[in-house]
Backbone bond lengths (Angstrom), bond angles and torsions (degrees), N, CA, C in turn:
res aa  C-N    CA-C-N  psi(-1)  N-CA   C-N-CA  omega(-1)  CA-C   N-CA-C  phi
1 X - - - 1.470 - - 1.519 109.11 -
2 X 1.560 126.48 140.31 1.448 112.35 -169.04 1.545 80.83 -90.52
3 X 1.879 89.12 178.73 1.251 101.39 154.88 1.700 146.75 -32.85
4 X 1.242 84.52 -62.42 1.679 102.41 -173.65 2.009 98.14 -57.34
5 X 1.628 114.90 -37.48 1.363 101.29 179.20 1.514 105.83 -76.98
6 X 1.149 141.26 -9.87 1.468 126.16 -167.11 1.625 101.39 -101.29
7 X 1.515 107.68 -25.07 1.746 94.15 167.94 2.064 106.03 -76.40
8 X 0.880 80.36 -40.61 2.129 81.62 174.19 1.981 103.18 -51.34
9 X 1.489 98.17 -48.56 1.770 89.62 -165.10 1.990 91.83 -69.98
10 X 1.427 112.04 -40.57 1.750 109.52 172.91 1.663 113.44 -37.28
11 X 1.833 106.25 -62.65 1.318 98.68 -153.59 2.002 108.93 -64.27
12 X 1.537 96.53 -31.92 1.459 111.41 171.57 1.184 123.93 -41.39
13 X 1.205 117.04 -50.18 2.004 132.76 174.99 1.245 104.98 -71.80
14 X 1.241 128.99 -39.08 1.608 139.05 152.83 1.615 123.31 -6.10
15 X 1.613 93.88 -82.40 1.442 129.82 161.22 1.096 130.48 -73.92
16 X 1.221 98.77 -17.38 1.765 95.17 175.58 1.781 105.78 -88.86
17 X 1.512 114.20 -20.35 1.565 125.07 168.73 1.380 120.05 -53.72
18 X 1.326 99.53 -51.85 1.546 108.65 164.17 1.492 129.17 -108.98
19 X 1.533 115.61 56.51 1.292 140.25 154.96 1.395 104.66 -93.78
20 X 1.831 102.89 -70.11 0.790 114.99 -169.45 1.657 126.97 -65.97
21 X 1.607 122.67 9.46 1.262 122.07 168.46 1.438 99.16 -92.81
22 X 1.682 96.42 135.40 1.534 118.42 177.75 1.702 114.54 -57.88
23 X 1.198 123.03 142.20 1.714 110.63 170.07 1.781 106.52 -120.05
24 X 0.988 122.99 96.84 1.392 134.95 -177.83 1.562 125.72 -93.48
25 X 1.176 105.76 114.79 1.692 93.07 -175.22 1.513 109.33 -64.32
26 X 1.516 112.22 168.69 1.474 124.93 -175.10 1.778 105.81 -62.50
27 X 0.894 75.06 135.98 2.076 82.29 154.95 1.659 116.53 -106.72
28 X 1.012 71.27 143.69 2.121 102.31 175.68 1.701 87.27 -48.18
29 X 1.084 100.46 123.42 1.763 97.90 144.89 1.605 118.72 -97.24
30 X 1.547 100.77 160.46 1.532 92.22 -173.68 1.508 97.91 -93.33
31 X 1.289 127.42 160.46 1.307 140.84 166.66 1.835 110.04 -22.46
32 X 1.476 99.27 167.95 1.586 97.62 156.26 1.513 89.43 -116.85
33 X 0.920 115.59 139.22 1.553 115.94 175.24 2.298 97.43 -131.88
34 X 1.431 90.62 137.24 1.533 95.03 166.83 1.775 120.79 -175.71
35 X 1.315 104.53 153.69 1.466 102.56 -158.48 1.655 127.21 -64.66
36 X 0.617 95.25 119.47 1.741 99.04 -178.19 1.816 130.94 -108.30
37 X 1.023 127.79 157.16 1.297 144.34 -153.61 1.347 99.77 -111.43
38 X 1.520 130.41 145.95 1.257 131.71 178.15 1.720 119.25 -167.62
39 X 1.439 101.88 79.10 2.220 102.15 -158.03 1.717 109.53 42.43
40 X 1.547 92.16 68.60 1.499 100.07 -173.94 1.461 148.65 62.19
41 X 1.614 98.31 -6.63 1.313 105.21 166.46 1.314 118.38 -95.02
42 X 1.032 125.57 171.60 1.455 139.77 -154.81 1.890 105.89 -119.71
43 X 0.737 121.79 145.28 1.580 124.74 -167.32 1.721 110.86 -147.55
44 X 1.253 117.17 134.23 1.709 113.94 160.34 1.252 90.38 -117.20
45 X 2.055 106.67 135.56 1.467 114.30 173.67 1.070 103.10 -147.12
46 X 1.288 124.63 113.97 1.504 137.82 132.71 1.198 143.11 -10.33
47 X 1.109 136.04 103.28 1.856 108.56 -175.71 1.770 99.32 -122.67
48 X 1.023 112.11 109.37 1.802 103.52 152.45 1.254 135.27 -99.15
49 X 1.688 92.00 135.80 1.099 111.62 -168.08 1.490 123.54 -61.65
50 X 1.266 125.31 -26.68 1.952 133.68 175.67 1.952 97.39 -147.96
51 X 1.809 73.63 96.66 1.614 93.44 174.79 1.819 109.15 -43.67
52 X 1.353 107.25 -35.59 1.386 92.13 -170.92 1.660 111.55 -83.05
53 X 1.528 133.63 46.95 1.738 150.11 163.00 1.282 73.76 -87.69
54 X 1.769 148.37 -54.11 1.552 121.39 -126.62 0.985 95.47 -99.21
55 X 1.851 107.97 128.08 1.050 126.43 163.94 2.062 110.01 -92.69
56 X 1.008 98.74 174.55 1.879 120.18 161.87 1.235 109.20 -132.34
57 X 1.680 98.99 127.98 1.642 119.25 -176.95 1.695 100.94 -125.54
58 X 1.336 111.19 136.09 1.518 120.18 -175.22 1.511 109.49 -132.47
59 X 1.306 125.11 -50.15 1.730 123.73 171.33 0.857 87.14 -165.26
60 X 1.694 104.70 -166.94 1.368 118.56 -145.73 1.756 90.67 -172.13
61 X 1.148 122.33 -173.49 1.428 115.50 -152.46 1.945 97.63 -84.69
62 X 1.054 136.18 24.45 1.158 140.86 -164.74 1.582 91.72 -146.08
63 X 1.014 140.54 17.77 1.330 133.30 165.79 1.590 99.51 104.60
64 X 1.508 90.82 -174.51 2.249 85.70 168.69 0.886 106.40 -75.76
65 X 1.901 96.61 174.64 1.683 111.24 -166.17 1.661 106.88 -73.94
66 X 1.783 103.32 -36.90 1.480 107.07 -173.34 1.552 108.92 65.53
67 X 1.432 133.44 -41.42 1.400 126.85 169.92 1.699 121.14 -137.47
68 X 1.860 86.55 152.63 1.950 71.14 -171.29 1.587 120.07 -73.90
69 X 1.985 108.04 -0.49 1.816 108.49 169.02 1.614 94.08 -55.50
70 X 1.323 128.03 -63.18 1.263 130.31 -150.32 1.546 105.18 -58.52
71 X 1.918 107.33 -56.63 1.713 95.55 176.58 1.365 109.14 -53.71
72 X 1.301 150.47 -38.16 0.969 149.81 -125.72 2.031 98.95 -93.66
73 X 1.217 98.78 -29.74 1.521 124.42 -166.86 1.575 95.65 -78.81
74 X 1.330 110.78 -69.92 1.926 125.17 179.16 1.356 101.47 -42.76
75 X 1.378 114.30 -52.59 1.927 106.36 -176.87 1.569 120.05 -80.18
76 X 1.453 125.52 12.61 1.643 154.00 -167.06 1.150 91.96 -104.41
77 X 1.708 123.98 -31.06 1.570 100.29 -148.35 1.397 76.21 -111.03
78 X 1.440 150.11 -21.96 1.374 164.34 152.23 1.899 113.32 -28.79
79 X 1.408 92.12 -36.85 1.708 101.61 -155.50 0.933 132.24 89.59
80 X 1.476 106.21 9.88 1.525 110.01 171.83 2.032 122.69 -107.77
81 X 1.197 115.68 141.62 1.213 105.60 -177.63 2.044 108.99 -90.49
82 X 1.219 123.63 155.37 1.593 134.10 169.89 1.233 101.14 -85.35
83 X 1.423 124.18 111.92 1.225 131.73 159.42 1.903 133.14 -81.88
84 X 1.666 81.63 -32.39 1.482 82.64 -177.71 1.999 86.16 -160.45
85 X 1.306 109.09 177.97 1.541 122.44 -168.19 1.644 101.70 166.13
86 X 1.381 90.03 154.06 1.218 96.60 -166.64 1.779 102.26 -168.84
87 X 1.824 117.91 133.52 1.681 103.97 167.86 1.082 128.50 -14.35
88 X 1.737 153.25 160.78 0.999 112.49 159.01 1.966 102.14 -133.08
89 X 1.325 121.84 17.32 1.146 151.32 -169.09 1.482 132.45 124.69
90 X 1.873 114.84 -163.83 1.416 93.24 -138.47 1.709 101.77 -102.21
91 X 1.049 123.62 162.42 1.865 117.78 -164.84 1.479 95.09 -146.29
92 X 1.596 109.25 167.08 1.160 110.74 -172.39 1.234 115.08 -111.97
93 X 1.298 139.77 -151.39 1.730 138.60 -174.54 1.504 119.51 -52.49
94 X 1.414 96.24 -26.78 1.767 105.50 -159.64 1.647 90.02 -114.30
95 X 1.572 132.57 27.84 1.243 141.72 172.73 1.532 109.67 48.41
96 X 1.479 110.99 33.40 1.336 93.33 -171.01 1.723 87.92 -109.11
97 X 1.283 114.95 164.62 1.694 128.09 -176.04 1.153 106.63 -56.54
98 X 1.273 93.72 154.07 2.388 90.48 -175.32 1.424 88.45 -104.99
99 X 1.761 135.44 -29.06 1.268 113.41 170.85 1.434 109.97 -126.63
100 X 1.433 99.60 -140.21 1.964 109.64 -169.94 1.528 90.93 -37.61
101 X 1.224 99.70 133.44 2.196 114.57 141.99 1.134 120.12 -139.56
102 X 0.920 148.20 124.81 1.500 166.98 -142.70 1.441 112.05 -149.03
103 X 1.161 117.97 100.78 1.395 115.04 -170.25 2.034 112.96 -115.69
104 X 0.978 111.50 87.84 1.840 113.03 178.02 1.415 95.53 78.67
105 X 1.272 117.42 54.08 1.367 116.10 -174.48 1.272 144.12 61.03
106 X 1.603 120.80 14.01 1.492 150.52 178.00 1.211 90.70 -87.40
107 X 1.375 130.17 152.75 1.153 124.51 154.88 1.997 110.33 -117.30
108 X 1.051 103.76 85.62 1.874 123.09 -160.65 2.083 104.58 -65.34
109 X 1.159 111.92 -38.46 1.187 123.57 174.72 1.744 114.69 -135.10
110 X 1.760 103.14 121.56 1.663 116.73 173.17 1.499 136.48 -47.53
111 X 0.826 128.86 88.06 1.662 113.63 -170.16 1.264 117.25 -22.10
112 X 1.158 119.73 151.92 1.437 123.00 -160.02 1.936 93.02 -123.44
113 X 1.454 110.96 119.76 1.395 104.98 166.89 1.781 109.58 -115.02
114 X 1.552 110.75 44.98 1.347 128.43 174.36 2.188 106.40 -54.68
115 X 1.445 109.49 124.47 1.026 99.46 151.84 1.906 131.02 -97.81
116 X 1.328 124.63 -152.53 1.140 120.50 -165.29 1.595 104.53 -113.01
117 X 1.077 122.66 116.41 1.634 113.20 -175.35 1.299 113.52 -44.45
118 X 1.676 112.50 141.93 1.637 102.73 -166.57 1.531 88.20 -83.78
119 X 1.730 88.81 152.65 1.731 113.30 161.32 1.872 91.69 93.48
120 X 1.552 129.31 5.20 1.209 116.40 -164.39 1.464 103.66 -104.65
121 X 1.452 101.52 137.06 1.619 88.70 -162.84 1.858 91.43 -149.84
122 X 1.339 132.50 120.90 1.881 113.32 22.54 1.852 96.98 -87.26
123 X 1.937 93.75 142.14 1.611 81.44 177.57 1.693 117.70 -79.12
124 X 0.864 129.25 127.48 1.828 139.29 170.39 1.587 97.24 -12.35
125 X 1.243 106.42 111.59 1.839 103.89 171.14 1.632 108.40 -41.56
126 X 1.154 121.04 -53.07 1.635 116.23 -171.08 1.198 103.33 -36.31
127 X 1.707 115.67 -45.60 1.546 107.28 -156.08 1.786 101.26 -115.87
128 X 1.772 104.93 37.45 1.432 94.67 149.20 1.506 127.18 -122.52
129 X 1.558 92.83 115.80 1.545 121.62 -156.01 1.347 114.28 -74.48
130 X 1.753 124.32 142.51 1.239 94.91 -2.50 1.594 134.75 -85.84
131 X 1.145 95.75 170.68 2.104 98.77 177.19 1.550 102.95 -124.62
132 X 1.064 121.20 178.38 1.487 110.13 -154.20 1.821 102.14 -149.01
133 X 1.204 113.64 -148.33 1.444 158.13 175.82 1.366 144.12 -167.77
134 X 1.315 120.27 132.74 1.070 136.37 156.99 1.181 140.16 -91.43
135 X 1.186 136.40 109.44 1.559 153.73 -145.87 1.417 122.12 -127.80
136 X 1.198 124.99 132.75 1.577 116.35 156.95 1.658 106.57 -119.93
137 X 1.144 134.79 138.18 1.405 126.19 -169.01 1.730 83.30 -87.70
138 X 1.740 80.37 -156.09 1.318 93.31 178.59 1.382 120.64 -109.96
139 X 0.964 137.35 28.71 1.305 166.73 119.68 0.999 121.76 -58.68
140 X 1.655 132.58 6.25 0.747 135.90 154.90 1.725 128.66 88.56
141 X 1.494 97.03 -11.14 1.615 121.49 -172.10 1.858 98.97 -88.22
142 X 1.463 103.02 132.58 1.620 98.61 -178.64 1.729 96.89 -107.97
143 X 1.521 97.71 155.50 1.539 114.97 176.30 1.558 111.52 -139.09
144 X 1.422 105.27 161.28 1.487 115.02 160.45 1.461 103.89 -131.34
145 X 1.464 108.48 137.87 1.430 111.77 168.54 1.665 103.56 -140.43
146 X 1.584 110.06 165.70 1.607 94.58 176.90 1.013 98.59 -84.07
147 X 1.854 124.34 174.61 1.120 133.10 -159.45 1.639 102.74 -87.91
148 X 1.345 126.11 -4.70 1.635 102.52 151.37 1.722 127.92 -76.28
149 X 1.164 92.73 -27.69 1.480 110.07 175.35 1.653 98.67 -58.54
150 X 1.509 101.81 -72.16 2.040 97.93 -171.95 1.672 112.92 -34.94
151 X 1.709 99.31 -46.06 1.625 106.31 -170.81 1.696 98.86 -49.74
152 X 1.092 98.33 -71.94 1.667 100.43 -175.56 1.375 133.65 -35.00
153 X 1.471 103.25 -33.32 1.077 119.84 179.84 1.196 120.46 -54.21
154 X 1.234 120.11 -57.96 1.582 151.06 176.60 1.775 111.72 77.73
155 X 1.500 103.84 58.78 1.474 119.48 176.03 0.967 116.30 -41.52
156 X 1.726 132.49 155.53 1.485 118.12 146.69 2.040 87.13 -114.29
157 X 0.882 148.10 105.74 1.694 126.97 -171.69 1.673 90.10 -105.44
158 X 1.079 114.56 173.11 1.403 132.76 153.25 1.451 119.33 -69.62
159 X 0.877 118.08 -67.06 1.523 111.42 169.94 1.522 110.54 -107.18
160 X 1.378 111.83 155.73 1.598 110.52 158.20 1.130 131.21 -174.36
161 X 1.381 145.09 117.05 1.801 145.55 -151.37 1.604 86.08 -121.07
162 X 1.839 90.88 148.68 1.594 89.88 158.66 1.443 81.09 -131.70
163 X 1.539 96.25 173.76 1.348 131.00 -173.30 1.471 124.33 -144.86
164 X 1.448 128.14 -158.56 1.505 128.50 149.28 1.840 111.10 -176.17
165 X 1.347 101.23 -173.13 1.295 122.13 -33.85 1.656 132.33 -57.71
166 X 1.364 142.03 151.10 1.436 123.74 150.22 1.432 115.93 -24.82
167 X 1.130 124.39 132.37 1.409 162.55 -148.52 1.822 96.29 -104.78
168 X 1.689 112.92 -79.20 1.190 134.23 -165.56 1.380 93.02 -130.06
169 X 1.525 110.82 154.72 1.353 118.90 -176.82 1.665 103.71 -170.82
170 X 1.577 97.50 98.50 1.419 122.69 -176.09 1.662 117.33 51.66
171 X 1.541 98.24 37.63 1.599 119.09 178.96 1.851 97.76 96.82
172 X 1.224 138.02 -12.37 1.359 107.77 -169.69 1.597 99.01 -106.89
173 X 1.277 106.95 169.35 1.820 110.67 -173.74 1.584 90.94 -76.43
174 X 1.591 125.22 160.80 1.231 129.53 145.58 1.332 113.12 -51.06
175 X 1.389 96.21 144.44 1.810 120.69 179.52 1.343 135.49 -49.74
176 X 1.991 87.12 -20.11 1.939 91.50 -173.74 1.398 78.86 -122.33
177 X 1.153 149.30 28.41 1.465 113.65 160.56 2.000 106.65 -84.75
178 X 1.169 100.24 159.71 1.653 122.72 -164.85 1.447 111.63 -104.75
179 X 1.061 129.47 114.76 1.547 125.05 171.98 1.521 98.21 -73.31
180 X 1.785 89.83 136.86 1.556 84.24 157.87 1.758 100.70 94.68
181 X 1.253 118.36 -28.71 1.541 128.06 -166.19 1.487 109.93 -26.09
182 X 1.503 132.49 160.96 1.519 111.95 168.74 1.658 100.40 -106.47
183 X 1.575 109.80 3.83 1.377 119.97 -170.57 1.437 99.05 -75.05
184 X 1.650 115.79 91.14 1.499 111.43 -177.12 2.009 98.80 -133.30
185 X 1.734 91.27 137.24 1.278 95.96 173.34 1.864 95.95 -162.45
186 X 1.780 90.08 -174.94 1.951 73.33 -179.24 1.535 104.13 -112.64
187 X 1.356 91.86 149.61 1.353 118.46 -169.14 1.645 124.60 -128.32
188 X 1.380 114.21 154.55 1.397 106.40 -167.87 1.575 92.91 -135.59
189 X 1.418 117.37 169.78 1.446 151.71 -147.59 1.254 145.78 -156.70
190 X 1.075 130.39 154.41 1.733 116.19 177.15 2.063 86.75 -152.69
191 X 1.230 90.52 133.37 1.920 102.90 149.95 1.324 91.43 -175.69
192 X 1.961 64.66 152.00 1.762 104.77 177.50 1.848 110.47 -79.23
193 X 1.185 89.92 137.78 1.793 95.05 170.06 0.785 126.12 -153.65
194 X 1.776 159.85 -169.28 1.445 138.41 -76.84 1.528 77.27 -95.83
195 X 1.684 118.37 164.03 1.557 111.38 154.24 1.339 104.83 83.70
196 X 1.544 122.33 -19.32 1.629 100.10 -172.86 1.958 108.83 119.70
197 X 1.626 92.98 -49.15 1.517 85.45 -167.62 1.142 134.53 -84.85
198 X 1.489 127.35 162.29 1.243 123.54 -144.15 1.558 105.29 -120.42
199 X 1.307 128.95 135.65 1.130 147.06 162.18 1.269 123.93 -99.18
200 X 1.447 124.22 137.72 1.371 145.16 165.12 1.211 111.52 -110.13
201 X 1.564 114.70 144.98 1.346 113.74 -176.50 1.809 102.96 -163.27
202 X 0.961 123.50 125.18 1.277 152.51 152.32 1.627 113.80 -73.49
203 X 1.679 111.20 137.41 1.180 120.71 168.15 1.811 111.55 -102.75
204 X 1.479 99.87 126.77 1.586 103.38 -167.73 1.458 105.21 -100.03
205 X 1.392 112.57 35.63 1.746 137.80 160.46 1.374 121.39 -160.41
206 X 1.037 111.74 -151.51 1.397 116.58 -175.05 1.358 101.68 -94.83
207 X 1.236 122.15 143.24 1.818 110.18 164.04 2.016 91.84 -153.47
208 X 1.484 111.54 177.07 0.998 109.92 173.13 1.650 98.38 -118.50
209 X 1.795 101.31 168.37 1.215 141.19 163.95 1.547 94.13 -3.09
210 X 1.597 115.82 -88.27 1.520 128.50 -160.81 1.565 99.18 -56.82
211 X 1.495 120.13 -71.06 1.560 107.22 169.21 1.111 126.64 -22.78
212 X 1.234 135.86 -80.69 1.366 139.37 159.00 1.644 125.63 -14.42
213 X 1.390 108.00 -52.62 1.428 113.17 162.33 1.615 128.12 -60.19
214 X 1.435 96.99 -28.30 1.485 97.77 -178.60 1.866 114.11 -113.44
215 X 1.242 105.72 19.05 1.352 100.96 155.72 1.792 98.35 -94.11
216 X 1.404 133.06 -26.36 1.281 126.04 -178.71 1.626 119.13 -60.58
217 X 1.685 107.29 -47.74 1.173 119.22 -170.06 2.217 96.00 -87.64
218 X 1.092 120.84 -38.02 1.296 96.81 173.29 1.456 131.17 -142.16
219 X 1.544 92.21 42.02 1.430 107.81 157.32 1.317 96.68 -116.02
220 X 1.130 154.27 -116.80 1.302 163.34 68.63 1.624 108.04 100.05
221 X 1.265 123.85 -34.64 1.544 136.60 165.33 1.652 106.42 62.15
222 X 1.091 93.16 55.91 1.668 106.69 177.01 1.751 105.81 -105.20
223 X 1.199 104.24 115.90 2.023 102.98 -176.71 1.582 97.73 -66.10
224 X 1.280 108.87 -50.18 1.600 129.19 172.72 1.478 142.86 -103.64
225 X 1.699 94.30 108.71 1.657 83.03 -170.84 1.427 107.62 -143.48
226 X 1.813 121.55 162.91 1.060 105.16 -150.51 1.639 98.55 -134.14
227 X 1.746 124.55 146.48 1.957 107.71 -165.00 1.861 75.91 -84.83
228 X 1.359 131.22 156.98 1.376 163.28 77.00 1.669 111.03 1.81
229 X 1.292 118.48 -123.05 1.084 130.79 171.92 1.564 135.18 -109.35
230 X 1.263 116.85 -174.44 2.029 103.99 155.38 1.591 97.20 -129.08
231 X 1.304 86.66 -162.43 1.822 109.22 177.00 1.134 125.07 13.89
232 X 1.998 143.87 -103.42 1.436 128.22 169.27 1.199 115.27 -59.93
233 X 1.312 109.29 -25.79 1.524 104.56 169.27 1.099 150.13 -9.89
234 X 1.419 84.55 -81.61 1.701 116.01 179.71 1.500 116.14 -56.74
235 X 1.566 123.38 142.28 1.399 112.10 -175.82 1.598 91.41 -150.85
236 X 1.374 112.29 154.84 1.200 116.91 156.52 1.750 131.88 -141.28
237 X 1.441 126.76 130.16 1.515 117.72 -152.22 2.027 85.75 -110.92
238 X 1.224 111.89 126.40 1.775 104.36 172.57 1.583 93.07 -173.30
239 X 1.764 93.14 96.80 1.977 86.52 163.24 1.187 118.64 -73.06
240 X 1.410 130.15 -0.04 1.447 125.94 168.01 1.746 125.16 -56.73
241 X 1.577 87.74 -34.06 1.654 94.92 161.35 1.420 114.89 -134.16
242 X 1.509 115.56 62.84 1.679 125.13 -166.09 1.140 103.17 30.36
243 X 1.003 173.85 54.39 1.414 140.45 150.03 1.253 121.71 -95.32
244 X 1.042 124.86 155.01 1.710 128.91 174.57 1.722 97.83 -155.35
245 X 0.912 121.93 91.37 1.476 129.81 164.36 1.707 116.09 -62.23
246 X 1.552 81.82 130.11 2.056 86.94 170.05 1.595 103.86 -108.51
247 X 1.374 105.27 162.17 1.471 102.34 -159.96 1.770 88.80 -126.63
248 X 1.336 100.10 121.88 1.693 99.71 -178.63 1.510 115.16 -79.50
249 X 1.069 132.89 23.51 1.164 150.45 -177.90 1.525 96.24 -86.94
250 X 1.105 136.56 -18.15 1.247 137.57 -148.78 1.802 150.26 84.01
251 X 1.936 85.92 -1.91 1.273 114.78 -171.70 1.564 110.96 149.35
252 X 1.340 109.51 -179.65 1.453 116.06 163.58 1.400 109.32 -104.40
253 X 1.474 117.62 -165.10 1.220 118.73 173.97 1.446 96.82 -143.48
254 X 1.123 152.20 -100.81 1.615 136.67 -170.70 1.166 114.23 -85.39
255 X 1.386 145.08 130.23 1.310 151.79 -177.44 1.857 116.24 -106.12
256 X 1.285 95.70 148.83 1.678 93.37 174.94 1.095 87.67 -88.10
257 X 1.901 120.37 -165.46 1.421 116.41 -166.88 1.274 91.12 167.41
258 X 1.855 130.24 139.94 1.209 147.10 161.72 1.197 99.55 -129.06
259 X 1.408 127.02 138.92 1.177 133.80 165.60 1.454 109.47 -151.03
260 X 1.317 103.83 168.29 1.685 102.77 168.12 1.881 115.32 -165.87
């Protein structure tokens, strides 16, 4: 074989080496989620690792999912597997969001800057202010701000739910939570902390308002964090530790969601 053919059969084996390597986009990882301790209460928390896996899922051409079997089923027939899910705030009869939802950059439901009728008492957690949001832009970086802050802001994010009340707010607890409260049930969560990343966390008992806030701000090291729901509410989807929660409420209404 001369020269000139053995650099041709070289450059060929060359290229043909790197044809044949596959190029695959990333997959979602699912959370690490694991149980934790907090002045005797008991906690399941989540941590993800690249805020931008979290998606928001609300329905699908059959109405909402209402459960994470059902999302879990819709993203099966997709090719995608449910890794993790979780409440993702508070909705009304017809499961639709009571405020902001923003779904892949749609914005499907308006932020709501509703106050609480005066003299009305107990006031609706959503509307005890402040109440906030949770966001991941598109950059992939997630935030919580309260919902005067978001307004101001003038976001475009990829995803985004609001809720209430704020939990933590630039490290301090909200103003009306109560030490000591007897107002105890279980409740779930999301804040961001050191670095960006974001934690979810569920109470696997009853706890109140202030508890809840202060496993975020000093267990968990979240400056910002935001309540989700309480009681039927609360749900959590993670085959890492079986669970799939049903929500006697009749369903959920917007869900967080990792899949891949």
């Amino acid at each position: 074989m001369s020269s000139a053919s053995l650099r041709t059969a070289a450059v060929s084996l060359l290229f043909g080496a790197f044809v044949i390597l596959p190029v695959t986009p990333a997959l979602a990882a699912a959370p690490s989620c694991a149980k934790e301790e907090f002045e005797g209460a008991r906690y399941t928390v989540c941590e993800v690792g690249d805020a931008g896996d979290i998606r928001l899922f609300w329905d699908g051409e059959d109405g909402p999912y209402r459960s994470f079997s059902a999302l879990s089923e819709a993203l099966k027939s997709g090719g995608e597997e449910l890794r993790f899910a979780m409440n993702a705030g508070m909705y009304d009869t017809n499961f639709r969001p009571l405020g902001l939802y923003v779904e892949e950059g749609s914005e499907r439901v308006g932020i709501s800057t509703a106050e609480a009728t005066a003299g009305s008492q107990p006031v609706p957690n959503f509307l005890k202010k402040p109440n906030g949001v949770f966001y991941v832009g598109q950059d992939g970086k997630a935030g919580i701000l309260t919902t005067e802050e978001f307004v101001a802001a003038d976001l475009e994010p990829r995803i985004a739910t609001q809720s209430g009340p704020m939990l933590v707010i630039d490290g301090a607890l909200h103003p009306m939570l109560i030490p000591n409260s007897t107002d105890k049930t279980a409740r779930s969560g999301v804040g961001v902390c050191e670095n960006g990343v974001v934690r979810f966390a569920v109470s696997d008992g009853r706890v109140n308002f202030h508890e809840f806030a202060r496993l975020f701000r000093d267990q968990l090291g979240c400056a910002n964090a935001l309540f989700l729901d309480g009681g039927r509410g609360v749900g959590l989807y993670s085959p890492e530790l079986r669970r799939n929660d049903f929500s006697w409420h009749g369903g959920y209404g917007p869900m967080f969601g990792i899949a891949d």
